[in-house]
Backbone bond lengths (Angstrom), bond angles and torsions (degrees), N, CA, C in turn:
res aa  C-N    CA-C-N  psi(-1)  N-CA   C-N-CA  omega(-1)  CA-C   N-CA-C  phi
1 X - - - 1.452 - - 1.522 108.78 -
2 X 1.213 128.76 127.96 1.376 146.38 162.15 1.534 104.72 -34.36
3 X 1.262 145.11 147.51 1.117 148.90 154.87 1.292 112.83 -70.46
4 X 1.602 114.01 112.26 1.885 104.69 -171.60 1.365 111.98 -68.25
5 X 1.145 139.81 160.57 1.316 137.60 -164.01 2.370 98.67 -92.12
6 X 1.232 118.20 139.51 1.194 130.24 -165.18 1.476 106.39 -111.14
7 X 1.783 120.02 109.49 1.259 125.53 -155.54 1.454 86.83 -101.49
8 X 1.624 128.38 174.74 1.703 137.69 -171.00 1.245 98.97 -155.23
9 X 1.165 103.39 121.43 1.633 129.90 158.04 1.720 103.03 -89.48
10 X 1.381 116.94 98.64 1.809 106.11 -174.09 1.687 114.73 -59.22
11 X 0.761 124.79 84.09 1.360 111.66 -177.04 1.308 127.48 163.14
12 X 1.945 87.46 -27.32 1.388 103.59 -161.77 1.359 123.54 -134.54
13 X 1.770 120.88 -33.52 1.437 125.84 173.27 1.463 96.16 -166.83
14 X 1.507 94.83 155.69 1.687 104.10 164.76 1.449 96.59 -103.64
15 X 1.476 139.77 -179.91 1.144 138.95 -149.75 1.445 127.78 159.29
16 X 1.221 141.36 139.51 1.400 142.67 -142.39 1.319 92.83 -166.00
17 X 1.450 120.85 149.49 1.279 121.51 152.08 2.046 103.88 -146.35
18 X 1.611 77.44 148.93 1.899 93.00 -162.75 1.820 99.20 -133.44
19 X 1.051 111.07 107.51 1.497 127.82 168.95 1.830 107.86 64.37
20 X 1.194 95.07 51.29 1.344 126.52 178.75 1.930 112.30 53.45
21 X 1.151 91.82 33.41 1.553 89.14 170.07 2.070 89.72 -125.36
22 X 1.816 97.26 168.82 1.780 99.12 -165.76 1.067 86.38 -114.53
23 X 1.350 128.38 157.75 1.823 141.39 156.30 1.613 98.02 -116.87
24 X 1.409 119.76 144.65 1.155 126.15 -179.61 1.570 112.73 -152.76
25 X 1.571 93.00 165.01 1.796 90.55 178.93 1.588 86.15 -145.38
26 X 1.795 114.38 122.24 1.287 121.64 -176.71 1.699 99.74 -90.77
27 X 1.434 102.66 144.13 1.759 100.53 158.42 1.253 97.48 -157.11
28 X 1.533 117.59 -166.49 1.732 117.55 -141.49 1.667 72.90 -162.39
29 X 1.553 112.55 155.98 1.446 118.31 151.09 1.290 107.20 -85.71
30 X 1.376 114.02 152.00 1.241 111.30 153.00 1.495 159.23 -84.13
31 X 1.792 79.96 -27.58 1.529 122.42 -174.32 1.703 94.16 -158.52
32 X 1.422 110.76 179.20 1.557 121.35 161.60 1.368 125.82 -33.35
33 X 1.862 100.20 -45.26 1.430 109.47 -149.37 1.655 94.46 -128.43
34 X 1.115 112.21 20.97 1.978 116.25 -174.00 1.520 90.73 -127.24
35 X 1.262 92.64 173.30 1.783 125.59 -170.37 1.263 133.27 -162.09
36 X 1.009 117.01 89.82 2.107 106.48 -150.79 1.530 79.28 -90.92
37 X 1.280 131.17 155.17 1.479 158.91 -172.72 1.478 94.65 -126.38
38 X 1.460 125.67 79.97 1.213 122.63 165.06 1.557 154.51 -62.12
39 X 1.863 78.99 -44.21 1.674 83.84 174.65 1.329 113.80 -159.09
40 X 1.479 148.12 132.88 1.454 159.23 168.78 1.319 100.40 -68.50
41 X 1.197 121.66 144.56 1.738 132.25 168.15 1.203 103.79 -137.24
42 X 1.321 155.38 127.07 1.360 156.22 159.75 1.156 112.34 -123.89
43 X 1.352 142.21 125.83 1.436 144.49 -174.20 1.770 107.23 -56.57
44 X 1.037 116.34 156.95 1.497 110.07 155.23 1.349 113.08 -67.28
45 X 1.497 142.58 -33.97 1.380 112.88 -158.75 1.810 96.04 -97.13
46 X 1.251 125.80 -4.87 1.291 130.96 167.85 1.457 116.40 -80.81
47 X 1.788 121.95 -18.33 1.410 117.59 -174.15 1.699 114.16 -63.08
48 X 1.203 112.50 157.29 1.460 118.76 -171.55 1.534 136.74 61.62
49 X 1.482 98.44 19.01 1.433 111.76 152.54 1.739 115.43 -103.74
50 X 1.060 153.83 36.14 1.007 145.48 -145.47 1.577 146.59 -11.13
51 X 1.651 78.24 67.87 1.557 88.76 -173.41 1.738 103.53 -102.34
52 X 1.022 128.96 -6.36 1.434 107.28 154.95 1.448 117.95 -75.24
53 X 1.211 125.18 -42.45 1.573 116.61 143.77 1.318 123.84 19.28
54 X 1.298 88.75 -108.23 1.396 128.27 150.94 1.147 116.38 11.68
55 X 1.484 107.16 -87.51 1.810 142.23 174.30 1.696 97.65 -51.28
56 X 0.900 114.54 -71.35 1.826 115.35 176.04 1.459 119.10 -49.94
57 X 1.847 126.72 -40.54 1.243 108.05 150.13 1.198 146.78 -36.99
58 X 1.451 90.91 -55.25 1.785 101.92 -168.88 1.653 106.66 -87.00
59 X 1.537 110.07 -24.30 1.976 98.98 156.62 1.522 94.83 -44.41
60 X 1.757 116.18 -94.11 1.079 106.62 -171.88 1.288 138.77 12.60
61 X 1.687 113.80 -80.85 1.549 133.14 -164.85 1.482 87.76 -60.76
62 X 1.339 123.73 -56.17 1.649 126.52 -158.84 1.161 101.77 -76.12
63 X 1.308 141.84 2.69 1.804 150.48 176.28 1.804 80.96 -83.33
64 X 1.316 106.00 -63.58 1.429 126.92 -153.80 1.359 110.48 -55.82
65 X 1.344 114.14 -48.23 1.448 126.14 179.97 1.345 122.77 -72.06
66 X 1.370 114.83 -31.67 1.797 120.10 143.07 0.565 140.68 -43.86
67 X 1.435 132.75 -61.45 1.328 140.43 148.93 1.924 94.81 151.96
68 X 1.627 110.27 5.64 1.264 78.49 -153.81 2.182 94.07 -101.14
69 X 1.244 92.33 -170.94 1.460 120.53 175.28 1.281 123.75 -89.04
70 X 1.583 102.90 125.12 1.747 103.33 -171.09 1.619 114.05 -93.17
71 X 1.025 116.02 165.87 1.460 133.68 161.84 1.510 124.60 -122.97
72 X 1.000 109.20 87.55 1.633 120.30 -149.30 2.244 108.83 -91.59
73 X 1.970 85.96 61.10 1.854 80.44 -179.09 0.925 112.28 -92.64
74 X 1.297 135.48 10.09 1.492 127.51 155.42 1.758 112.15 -74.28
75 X 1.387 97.27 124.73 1.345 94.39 -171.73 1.979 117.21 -53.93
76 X 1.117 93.57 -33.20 1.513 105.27 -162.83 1.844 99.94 -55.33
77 X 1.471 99.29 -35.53 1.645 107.76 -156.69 1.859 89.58 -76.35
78 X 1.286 101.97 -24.71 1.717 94.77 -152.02 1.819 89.97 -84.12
79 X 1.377 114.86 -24.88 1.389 112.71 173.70 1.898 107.51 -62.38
80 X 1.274 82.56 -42.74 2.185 78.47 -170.36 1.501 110.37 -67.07
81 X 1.105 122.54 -35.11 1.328 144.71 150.78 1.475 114.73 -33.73
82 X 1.439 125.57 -56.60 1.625 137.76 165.52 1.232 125.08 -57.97
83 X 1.474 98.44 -22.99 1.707 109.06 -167.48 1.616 82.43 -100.47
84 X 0.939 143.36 -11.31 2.010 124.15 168.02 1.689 98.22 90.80
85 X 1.489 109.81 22.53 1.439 100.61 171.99 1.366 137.47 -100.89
């Protein structure tokens, strides 16, 4: 599978959409230099391809490449996060 391309709302969600349904991962700043990772959404007919994955990587890298600090209360993020990915 092609890697779907991952669109950004700054402020507000990272986000993809694949055969006209959206997968998303909402977060909020907290401060300047924070990032709470709130919430994963994945459709049912999209679950079990790893596209929330996906969405939680590339938050990640783009947390990373800022410089800033996450807050990882979405459970899903704090698992990808646990796993050292």
């Amino acid at each position: 599978m092609t890697e779907p391309t991952i669109d950004h709302d700054l402020g507000r969600r990272f986000w993809l959409e694949v055969n006209g349904e959206v997968a998303y991962l909402a977060y909020r700043f907290v401060d300047e230099t924070t990032v709470d990772y709130a919430s994963t959404w994945t459709p049912h007919v999209l679950r079990g391809r790893g596209i929330a994955t996906h969405l939680a990587l590339h938050a990640l890298a783009w947390a990373r490449a800022e410089g800033l600090t996450v807050i990882p209360s979405c459970w899903f993020v704090r698992k990808v996060m646990d796993a050292g990915r």
